[in-house]
C-alpha positions as CSV (number, residue, x, y, z in Angstrom):
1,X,122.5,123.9,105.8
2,X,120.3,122.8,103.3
3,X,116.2,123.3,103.2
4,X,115.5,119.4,103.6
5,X,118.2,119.7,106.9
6,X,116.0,122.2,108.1
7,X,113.0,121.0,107.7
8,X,114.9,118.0,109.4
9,X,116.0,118.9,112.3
10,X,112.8,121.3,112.5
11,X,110.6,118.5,112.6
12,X,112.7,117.2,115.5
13,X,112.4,120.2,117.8
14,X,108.7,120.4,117.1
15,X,108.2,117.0,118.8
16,X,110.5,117.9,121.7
17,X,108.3,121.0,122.6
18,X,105.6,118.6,122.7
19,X,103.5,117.5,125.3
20,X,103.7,113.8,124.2
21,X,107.9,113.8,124.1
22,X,108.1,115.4,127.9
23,X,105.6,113.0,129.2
24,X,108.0,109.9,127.2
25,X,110.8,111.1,128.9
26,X,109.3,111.9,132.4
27,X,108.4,107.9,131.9
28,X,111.5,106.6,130.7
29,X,113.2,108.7,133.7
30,X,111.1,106.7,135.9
31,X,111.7,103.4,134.5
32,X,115.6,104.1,134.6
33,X,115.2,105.3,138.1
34,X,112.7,102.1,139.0
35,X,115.2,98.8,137.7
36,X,116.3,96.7,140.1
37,X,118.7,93.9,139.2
38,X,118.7,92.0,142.3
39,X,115.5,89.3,141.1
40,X,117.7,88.8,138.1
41,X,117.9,84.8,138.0
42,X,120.7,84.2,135.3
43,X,122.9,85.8,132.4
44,X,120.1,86.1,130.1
45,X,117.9,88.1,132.8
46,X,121.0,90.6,133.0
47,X,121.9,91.0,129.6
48,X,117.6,91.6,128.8
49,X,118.0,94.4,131.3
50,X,121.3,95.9,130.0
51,X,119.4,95.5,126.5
52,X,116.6,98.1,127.9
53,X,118.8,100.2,129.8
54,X,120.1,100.8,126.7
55,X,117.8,101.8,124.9
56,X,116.6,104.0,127.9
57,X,119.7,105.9,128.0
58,X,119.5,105.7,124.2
59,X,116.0,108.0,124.2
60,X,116.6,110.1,126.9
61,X,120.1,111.1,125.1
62,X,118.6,111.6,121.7
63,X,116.9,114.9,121.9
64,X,120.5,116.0,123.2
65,X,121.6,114.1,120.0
66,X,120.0,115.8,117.9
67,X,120.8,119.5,119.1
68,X,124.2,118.6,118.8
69,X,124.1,117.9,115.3
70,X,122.0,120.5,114.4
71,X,124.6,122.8,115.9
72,X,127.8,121.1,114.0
73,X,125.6,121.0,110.6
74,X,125.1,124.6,111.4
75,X,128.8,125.3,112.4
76,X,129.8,123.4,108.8
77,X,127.6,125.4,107.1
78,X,128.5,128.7,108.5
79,X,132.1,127.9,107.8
80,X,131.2,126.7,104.0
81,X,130.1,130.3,103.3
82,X,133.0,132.5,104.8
């Protein structure tokens, strides 16, 4: 792995240990957790929803993302040098 993927994926894990990420996701858990579909009035109300559903799941998946990549870039690398 290079220096600038480190620092990369560095700078990543630094926010996740952070207050400020743990209280975005405890949010966005809540919001998931709170949607309720049945005022929807019409298509466009549904597909808004599935729009920020979306991107819900989107965040909540990403530090997961993230650790995964870090892992394969890792794995590649280790297997570049043997």
């Amino acid at each position: 792995m290079t220096k600038n993927e480190e620092i990369y994926y560095n700078n990543y894990f630094d926010l996740f240990r952070s207050a400020g990420w743990a209280q975005i996701v405890d949010e966005l858990k809540d919001r998931l957790d709170s949607y309720d579909i049945s005022h929807l009035e019409n298509e466009k109300d549904l597909f808004r929803v599935k729009g920020e559903l979306s991107i819900i799941n989107m965040l909540l998946g990403f530090e997961s993302l993230i650790e995964t990549c870090h892992e394969d870039a890792r794995n590649s690398s280790n297997s570049e040098t043997l």
